[in-house]
VEXDREN-2710 file (C-alpha; in Angstrom, 1 decimal):
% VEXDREN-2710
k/r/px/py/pz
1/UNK/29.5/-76.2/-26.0
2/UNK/25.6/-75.9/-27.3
3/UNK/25.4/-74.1/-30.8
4/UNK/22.2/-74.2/-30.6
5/UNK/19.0/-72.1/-29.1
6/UNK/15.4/-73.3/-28.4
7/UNK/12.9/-70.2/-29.5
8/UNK/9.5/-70.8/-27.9
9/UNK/6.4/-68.8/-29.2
10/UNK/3.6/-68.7/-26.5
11/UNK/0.2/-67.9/-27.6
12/UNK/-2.0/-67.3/-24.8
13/UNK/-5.4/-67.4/-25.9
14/UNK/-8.9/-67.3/-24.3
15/UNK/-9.6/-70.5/-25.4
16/UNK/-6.6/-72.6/-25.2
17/UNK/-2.6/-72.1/-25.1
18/UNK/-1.1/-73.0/-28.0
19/UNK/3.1/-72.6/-28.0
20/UNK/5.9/-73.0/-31.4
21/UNK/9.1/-74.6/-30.5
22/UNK/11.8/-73.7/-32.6
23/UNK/15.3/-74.8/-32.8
24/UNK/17.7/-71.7/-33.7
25/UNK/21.2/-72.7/-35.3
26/UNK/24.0/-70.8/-36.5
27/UNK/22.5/-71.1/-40.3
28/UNK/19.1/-72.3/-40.0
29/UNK/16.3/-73.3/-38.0
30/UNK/13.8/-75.9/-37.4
31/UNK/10.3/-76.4/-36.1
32/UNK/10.3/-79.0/-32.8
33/UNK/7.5/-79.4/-31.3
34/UNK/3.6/-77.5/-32.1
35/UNK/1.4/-77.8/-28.9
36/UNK/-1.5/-76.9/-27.7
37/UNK/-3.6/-77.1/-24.6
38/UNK/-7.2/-76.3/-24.2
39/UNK/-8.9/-73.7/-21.4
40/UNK/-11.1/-76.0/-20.5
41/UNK/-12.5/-73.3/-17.6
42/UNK/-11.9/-70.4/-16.4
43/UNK/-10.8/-71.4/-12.8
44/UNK/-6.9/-72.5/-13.4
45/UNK/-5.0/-69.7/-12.4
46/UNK/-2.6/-69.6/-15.1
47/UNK/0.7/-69.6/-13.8
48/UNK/-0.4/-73.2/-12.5
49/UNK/-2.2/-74.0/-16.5
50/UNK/1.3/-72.5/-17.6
51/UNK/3.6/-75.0/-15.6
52/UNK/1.2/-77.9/-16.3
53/UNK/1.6/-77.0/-20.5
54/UNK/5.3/-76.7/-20.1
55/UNK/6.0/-79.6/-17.9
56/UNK/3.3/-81.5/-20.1
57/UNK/5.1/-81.7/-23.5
58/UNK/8.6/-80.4/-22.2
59/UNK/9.0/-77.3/-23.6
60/UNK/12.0/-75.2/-23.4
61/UNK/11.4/-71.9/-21.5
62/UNK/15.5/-70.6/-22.9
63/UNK/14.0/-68.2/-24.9
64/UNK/10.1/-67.0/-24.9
65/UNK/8.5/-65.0/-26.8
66/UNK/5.0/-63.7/-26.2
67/UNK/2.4/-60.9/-27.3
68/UNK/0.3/-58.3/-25.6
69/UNK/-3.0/-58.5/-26.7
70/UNK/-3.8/-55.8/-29.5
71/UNK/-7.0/-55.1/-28.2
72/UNK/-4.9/-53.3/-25.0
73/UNK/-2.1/-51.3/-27.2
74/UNK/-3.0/-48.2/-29.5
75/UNK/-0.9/-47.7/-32.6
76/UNK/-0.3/-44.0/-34.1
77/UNK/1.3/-43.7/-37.7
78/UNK/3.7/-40.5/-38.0
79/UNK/5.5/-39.6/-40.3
80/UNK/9.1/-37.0/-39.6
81/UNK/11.2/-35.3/-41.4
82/UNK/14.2/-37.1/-40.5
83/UNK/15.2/-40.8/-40.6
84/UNK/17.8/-40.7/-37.8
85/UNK/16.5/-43.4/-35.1
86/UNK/17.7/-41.1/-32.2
87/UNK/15.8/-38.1/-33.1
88/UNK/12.5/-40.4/-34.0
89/UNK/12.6/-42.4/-30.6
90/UNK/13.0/-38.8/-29.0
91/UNK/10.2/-36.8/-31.1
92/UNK/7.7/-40.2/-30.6
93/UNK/6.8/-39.2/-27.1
94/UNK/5.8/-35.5/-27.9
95/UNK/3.6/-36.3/-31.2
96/UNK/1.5/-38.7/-29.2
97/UNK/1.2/-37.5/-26.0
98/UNK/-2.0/-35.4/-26.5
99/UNK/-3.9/-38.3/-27.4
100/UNK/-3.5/-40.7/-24.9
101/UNK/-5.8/-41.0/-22.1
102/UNK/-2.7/-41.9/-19.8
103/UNK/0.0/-40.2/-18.6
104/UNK/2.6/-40.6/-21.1
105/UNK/5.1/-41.8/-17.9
106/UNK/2.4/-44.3/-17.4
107/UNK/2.9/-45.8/-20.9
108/UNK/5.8/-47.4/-23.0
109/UNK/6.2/-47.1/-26.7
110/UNK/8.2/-49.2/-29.4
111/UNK/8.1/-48.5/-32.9
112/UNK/8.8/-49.9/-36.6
113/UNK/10.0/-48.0/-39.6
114/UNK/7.2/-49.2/-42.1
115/UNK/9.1/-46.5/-45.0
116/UNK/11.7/-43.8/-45.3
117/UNK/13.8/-42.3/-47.7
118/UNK/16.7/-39.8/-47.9
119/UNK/14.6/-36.8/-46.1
120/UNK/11.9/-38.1/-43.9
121/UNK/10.2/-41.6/-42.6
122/UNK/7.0/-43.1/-41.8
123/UNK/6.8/-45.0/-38.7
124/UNK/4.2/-46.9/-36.8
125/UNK/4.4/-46.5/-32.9
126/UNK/2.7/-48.7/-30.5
127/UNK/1.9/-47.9/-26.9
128/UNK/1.3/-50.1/-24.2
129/UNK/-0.2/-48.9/-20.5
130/UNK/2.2/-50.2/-17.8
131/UNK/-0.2/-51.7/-16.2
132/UNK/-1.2/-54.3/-18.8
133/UNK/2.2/-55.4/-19.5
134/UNK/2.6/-56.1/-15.9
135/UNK/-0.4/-58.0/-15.6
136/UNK/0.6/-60.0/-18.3
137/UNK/4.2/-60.7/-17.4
138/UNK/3.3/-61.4/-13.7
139/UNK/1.9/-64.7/-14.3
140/UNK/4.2/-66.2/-16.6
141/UNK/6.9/-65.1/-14.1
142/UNK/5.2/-67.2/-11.5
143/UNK/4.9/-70.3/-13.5
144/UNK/9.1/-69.7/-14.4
145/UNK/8.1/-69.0/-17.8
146/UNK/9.2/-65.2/-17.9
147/UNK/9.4/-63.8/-21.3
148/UNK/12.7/-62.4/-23.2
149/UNK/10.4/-60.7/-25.7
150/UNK/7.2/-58.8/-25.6
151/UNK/5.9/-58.3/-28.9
152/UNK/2.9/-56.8/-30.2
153/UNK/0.0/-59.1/-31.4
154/UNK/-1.0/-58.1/-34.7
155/UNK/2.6/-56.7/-35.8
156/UNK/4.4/-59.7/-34.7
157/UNK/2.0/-61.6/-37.4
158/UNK/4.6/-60.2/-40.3
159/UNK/7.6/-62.8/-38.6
160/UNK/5.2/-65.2/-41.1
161/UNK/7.3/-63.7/-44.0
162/UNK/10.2/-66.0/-43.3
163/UNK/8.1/-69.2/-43.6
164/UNK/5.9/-68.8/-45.9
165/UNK/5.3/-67.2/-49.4
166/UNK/3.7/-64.0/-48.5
167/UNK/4.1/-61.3/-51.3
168/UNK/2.6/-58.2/-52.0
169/UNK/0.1/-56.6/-50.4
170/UNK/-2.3/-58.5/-48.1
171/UNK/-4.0/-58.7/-45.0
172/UNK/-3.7/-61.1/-42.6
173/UNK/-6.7/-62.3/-40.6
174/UNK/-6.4/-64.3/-37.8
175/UNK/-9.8/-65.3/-36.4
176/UNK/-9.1/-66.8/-33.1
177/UNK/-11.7/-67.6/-30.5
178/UNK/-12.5/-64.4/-28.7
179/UNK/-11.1/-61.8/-31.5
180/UNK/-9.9/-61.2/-34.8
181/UNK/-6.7/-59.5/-35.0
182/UNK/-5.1/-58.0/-38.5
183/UNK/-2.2/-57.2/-39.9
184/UNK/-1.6/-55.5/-43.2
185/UNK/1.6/-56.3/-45.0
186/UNK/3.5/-54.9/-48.0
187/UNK/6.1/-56.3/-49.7
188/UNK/7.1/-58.4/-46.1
189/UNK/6.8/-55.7/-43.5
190/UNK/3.8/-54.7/-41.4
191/UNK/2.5/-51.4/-41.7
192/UNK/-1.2/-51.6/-39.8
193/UNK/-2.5/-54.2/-37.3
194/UNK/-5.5/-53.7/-35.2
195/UNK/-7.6/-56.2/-33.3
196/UNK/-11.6/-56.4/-32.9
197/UNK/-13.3/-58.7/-30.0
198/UNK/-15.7/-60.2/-32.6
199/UNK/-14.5/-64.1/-33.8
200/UNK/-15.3/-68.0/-33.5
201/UNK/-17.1/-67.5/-30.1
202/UNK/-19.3/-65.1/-31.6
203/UNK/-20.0/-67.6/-34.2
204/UNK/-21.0/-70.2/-31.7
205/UNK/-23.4/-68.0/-29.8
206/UNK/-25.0/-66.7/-33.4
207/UNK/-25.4/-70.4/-34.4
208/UNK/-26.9/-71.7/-31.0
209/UNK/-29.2/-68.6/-31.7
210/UNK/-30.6/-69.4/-35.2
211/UNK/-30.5/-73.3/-34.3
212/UNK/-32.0/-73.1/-30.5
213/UNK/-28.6/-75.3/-29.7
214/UNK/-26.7/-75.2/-26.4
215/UNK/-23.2/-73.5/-26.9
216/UNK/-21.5/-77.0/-26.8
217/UNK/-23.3/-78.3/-29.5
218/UNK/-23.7/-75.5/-31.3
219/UNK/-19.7/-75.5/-31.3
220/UNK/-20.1/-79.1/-32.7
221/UNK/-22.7/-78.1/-35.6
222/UNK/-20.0/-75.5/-36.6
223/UNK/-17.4/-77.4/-36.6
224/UNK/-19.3/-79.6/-38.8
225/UNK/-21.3/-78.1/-41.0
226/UNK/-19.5/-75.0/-41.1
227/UNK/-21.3/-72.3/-42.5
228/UNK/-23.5/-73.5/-44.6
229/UNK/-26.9/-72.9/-44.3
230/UNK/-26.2/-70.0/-41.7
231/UNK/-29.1/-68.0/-40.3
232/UNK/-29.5/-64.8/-39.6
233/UNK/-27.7/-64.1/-36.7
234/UNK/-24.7/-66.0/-37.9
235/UNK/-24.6/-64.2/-40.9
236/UNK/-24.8/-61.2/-39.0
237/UNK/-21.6/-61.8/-37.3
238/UNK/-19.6/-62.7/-40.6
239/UNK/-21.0/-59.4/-41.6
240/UNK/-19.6/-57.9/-38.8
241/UNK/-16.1/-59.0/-39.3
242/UNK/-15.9/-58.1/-43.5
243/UNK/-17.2/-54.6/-42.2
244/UNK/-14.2/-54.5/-39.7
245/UNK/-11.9/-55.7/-42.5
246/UNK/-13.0/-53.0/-45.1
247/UNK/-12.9/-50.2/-42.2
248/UNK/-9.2/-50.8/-41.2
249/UNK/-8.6/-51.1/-45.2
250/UNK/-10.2/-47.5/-45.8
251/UNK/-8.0/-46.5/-42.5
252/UNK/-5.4/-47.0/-45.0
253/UNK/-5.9/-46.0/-48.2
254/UNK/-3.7/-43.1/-47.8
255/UNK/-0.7/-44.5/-46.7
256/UNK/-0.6/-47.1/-49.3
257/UNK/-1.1/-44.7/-51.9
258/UNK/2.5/-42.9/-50.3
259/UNK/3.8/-46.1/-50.7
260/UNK/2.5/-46.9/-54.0
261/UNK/1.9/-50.1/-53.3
262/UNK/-2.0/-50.9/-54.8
263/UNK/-5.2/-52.2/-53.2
264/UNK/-5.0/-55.2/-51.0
265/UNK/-4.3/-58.6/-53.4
266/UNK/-5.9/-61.2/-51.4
267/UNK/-7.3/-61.7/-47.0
268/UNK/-4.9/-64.6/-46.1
269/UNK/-6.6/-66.3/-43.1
270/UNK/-5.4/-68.6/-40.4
271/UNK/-6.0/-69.4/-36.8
272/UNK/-8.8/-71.4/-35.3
273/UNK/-11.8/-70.3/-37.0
274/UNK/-10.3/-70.4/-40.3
275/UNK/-10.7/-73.7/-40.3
276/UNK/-14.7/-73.8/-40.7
277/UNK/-16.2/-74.3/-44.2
278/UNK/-17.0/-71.9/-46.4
279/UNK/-15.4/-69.2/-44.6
280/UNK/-13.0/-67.5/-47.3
281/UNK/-15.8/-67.5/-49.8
282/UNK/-18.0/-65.9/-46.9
283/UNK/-15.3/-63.0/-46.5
284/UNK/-14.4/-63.1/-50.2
285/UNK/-17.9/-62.1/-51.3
286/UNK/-18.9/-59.7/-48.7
287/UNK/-15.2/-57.5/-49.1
288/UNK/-14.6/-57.8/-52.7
289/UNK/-11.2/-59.2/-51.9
290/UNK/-10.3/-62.7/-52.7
291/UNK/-9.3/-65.3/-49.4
292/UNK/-7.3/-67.7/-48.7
293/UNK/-6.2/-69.9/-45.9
294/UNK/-2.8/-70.1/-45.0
295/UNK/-0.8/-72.6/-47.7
296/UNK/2.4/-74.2/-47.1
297/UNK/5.8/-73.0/-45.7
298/UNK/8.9/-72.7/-48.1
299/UNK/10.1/-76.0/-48.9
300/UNK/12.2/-77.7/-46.8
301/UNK/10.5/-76.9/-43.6
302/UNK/6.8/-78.6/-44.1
303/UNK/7.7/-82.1/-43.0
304/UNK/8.6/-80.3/-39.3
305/UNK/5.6/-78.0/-39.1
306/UNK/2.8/-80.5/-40.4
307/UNK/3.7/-83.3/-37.7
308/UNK/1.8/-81.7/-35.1
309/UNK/-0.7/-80.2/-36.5
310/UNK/-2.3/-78.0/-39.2
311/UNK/0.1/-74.7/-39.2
312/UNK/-2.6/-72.0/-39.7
313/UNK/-4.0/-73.1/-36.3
314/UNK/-0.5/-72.6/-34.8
315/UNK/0.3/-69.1/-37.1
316/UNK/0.2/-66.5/-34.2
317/UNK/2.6/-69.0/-31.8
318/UNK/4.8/-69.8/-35.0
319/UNK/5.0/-65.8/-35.5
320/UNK/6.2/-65.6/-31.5
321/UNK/8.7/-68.4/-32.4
322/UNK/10.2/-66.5/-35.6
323/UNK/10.6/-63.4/-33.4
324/UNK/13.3/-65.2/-31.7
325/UNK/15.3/-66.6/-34.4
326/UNK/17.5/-64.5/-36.8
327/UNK/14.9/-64.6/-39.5
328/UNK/12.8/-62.2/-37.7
329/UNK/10.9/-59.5/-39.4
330/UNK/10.1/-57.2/-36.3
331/UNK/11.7/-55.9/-33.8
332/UNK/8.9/-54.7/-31.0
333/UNK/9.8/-55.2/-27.6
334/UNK/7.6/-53.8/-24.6
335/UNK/10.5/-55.4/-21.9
336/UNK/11.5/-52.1/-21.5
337/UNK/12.8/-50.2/-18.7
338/UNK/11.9/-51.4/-15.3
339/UNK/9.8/-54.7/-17.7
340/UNK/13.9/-54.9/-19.3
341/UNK/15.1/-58.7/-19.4
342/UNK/18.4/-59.3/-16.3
343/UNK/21.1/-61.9/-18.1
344/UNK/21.6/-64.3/-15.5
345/UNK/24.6/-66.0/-16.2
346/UNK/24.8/-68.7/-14.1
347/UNK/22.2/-70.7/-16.7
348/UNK/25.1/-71.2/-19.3
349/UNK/27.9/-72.6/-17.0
350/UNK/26.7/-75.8/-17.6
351/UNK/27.3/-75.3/-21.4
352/UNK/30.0/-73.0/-21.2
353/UNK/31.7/-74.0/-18.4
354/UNK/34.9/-76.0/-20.5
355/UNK/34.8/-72.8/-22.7
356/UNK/35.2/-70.8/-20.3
357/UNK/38.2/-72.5/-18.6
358/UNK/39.7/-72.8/-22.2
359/UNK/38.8/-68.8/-22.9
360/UNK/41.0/-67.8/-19.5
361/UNK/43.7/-70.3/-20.3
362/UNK/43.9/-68.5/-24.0
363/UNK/43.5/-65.1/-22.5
364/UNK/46.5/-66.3/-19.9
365/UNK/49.0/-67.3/-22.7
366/UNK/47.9/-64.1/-25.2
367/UNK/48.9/-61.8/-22.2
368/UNK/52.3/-63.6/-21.5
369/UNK/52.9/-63.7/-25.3
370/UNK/52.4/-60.0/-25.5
371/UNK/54.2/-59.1/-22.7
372/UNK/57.3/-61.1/-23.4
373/UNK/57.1/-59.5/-26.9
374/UNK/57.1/-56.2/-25.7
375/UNK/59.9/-56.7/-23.4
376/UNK/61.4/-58.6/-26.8
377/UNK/61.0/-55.5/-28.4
378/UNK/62.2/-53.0/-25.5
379/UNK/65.8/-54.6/-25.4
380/UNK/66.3/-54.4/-29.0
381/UNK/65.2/-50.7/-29.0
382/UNK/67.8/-50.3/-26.1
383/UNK/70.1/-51.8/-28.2
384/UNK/69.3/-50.0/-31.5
385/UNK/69.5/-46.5/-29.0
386/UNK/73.1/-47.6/-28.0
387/UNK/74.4/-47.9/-31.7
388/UNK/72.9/-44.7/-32.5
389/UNK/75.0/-43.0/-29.6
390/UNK/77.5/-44.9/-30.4
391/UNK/78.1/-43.6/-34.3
392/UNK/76.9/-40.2/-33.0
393/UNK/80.1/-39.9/-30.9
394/UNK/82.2/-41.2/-33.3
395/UNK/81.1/-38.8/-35.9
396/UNK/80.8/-35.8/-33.6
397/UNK/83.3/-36.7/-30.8
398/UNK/83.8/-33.3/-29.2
399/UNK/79.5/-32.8/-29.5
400/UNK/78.0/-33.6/-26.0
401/UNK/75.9/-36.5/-25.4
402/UNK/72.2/-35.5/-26.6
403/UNK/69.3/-36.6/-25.2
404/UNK/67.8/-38.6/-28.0
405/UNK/70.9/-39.5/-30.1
406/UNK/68.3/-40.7/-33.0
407/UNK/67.2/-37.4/-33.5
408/UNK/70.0/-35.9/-33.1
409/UNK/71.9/-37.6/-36.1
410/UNK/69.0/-37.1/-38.1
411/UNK/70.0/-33.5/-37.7
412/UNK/73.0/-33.6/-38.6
413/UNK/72.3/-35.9/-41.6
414/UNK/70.3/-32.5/-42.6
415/UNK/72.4/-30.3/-42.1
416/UNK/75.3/-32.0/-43.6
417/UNK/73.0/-32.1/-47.1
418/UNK/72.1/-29.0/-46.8
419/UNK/75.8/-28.1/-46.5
420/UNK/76.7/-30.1/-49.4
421/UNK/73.6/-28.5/-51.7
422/UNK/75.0/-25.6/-50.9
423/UNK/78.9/-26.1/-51.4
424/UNK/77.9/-28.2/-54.6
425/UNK/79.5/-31.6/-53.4
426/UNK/79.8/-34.2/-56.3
427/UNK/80.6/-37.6/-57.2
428/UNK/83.8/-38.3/-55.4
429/UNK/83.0/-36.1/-52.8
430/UNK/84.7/-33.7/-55.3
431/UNK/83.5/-30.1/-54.9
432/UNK/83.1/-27.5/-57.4
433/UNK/86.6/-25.7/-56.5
434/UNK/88.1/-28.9/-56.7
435/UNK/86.8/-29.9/-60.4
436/UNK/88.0/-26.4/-61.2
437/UNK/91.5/-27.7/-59.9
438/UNK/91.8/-30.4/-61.6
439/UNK/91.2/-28.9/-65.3
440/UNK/93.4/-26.2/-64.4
441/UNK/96.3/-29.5/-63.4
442/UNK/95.1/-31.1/-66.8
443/UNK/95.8/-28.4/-69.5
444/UNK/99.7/-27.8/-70.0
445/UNK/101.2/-25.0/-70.0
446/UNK/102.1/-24.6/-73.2
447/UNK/98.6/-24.8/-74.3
448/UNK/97.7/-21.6/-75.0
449/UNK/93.7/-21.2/-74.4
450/UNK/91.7/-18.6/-72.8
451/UNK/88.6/-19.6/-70.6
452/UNK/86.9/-16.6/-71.2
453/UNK/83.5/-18.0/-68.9
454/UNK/83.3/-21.2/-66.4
455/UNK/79.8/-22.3/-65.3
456/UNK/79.0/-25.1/-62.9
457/UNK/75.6/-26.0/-62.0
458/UNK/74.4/-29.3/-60.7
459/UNK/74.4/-31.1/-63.9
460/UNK/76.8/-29.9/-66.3
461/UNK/79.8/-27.7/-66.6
462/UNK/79.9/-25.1/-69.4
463/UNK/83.7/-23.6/-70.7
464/UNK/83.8/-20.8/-73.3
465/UNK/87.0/-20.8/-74.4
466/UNK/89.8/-18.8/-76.5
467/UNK/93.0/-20.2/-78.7
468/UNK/95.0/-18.9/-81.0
469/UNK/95.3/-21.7/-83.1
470/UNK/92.9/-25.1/-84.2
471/UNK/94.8/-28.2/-82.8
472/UNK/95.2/-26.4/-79.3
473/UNK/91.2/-27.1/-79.3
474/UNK/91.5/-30.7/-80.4
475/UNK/94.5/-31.1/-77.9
476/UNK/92.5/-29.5/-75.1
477/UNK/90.0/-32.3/-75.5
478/UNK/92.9/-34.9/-75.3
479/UNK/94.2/-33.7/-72.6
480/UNK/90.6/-33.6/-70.3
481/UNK/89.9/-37.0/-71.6
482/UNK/92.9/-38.2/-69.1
483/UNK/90.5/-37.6/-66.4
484/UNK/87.9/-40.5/-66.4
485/UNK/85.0/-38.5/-65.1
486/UNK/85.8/-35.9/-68.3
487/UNK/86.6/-38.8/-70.8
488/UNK/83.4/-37.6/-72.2
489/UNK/83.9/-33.9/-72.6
490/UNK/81.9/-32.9/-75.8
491/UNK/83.8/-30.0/-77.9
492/UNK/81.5/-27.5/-79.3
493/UNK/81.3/-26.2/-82.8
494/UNK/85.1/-24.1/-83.6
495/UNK/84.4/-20.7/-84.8
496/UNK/86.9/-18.3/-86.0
497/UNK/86.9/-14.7/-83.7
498/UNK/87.1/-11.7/-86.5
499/UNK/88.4/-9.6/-83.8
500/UNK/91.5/-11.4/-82.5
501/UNK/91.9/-13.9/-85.3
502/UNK/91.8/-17.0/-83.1
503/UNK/89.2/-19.1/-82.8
504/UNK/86.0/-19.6/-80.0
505/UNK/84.1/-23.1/-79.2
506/UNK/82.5/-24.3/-76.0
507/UNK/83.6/-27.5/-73.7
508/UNK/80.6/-29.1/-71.9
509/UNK/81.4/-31.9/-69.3
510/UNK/78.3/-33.9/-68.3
511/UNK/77.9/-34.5/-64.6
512/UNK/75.6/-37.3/-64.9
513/UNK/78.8/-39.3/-66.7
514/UNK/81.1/-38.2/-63.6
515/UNK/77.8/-39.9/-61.4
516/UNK/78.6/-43.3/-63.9
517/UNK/82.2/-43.6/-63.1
518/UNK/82.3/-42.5/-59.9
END
């Protein structure tokens, strides 16, 4: 049975398709294989440049992840009063229908949660036409590379956060060949991304320009030389870009004042162009903010990632690739709908096919077991029923037969107590006439005492009695003390009665004592 899943990120560029394999385990993951393939000219169709870059370095097509372009999707930040996800996916479509210049039903929208609290949330929603995300999808259907994700470019760039040490507040600049896309992160999660068509090719027509080069070797004197000693023209277009950096910053200088979360720190850069000298000091000087190429992943992970290649060419297709794994930091998905991925469950019979047979066997025998236990279980309640009509019928033989015999001697087990609370049955099943009987059978008749008051409650009986003379008191105890339950009877106080000229005292028999030798 395979534990494991093969994430590929496809980056499908204007100047060349660049693709992240990742292996996904239950724990971890692990880079396989960084690849890239060059778009030599604008005539492959690219289903068939697809197939050839798959079948070329054997790449897994199990899972894949891809990006609409950003320059095609239009992002809205709302904010609700609520922070239920039902009510915000429902409310979405009504706050940014008035702005579109589509038919909402001609659009789909995802969304991310960039803050929220107890009473409201802030949320960035990105719409995508229908139209582009079939023309997208189309091709890679064709060439049997059909995504499972959709994400959107820019956004998906935040996935970086589980590779590589990306704190604070930052933007992230990737300056590809046709476009620069950006995506502003705080504290790990994406709150801004926006992409402009100005980037590396721009370069390369601004240097053949100041230098009178061709565009191929102008491409070779930047690669080179990088950009030192830039003219005008190519200064121009670095211009261009810091001004597109510092306009999406101002975009945001509200929102990041709500989330208290400072200025931007540092421009972290990656992707082709990143790679030509002197570019973060270019960018560094003409925005204020300090750059920096993309540094190394989190220990443990560099070895796998630096085998191929340099990973800030390969960012945007490692991004895809962490989308898929279980370290993924967004969750955007424009497969929606009539787009939606269908399981097909005949790929993992192969895999699964022993588990399977093993699952039904297991299922078999956890049915049988559970059946025979509850037929287990049915005879001895059958059985436990018979008893109970059983001792019913003893104890009430001229009763009829009741329906439900347990209930009905639970009944009678009530009513008997209640019977017995209210006749006063004691120890000894002795009740209180019959204690009275038995002091009047223990005092002689010679004894001459009055009992002047009896009282019998639950606990203890209570005697005030009369005599004529002292030892017929001490006698009386005597004789009660014949009686085990009594052996304890306490003799009160002896007082003399002015009146008659006997004397008085009080017996008092504890019925917790007749409980202790019963």
């Amino acid at each position: 049975m395979a534990l494991l899943k093969n994430v590929l990120g496809l980056d499908i560029g204007s100047h060349s398709l660049k693709a992240v394999e990742i292996r996904q385990s239950l724990r971890s993951f692990e880079a396989v294989a960084m690849r890239t393939l060059p778009r030599r000219d604008d005539e492959t169709p690219l289903p068939e440049l697809v197939s050839r870059f798959l079948e070329l370095h054997h790449l897994s097509t199990e899972h894949v992840v891809c990006a609409l372009p950003g320059i095609r999707l239009s992002s809205r930040r709302l904010k609700f009063p609520f922070t239920d996800n039902k009510k915000i996916r429902a409310a979405i479509p009504f706050e940014v229908e008035e702005d579109l210049p589509l038919e909402i039903d001609d659009c789909l929208i995802d969304w991310e949660k960039i803050h929220s609290d107890r009473a409201s949330a802030d949320i960035i929603a990105t719409i995508a036409p229908r139209t582009e995300v079939s023309r997208f999808t189309e091709p890679l259907i064709e060439a049997n590379c059909a995504p499972q994700t959709l994400e959107a470019e820019g956004l998906a760039l935040a996935n970086l956060v589980a590779l590589f040490d990306l704190p604070g507040t930052r933007m992230l600049v990737d300056l590809g060949h046709s476009k620069t896309t950006f995506c502003v992160l705080v504290n790990g999660r994406a709150i801004a991304a926006r992409t402009v068509a100005v980037a590396g090719r721009d370069l390369t027509a601004a240097v053949a320009a100041d230098g009178g080069l061709d565009l191929e070797r102008a491409e070779a004197v930047k690669c080179e030389s990088g950009l030192s000693g830039s003219g005008a023209k190519t200064r121009a277009v670095i211009d261009r870009i810091a001004r597109e950096i510092n306009r999406t910053l101002s975009s945001l200088e509200e929102i990041l004042a709500h989330l208290g979360s400072g200025p931007i720190a540092e421009l972290t850069l990656f992707g082709g162009s990143a790679q030509l000298i002197g570019i973060e000091e270019a960018l560094s000087e003409r925005t204020g903010i300090p750059a920096h190429r993309l540094g190394l992943p989190h220990e443990g992970h560099g070895d796998h990632l630096s085998a191929d290649g340099p990973p800030l060419v390969y960012a945007p297709a490692l991004a895809l690739a962490l989308r898929g794994t279980a370290q993924a930091r967004t969750r955007m998905n424009f497969l929606q709908q009539e787009f939606a991925v269908r399981i097909d469950l005949s790929r993992y019979r192969k895999d699964f096919g022993w588990t399977a047979w093993l699952g039904g066997i297991a299922l078999a025998l956890g049915v049988a077991s559970f059946a025979t236990g509850t037929i287990l279980e049915l005879r001895q309640a059958e059985a436990v029923e018979a008893t109970v009509e059983q001792m019913y019928s003893e104890a009430f033989p001229d009763a009829p037969e009741p329906d439900n015999p347990i209930a009905a001697l639970r009944t009678a087990v009530k009513e008997a107590n209640e019977r017995a609370d209210f006749l006063g049955v004691y120890p000894g099943n002795l009740s209180a006439l019959d204690i009275l009987s038995e002091i009047s059978r223990l005092i002689p008749q010679n004894l001459e005492i009055v009992f002047e008051d009896v009282s019998i409650d639950r606990q203890t009986i209570r005697m005030k009695c009369y005599v004529k003379k002292f030892e017929s008191a001490d006698r009386l105890g005597v004789e009660l003390a014949k009686f085990p339950p009594f052996e304890r009877a306490q003799i009160g106080s002896i007082e003399n009665d002015a009146k008659r000229g006997g004397k008085r005292f009080t017996v008092t028999i504890s019925l917790a004592t007749m409980e202790d030798s019963a």
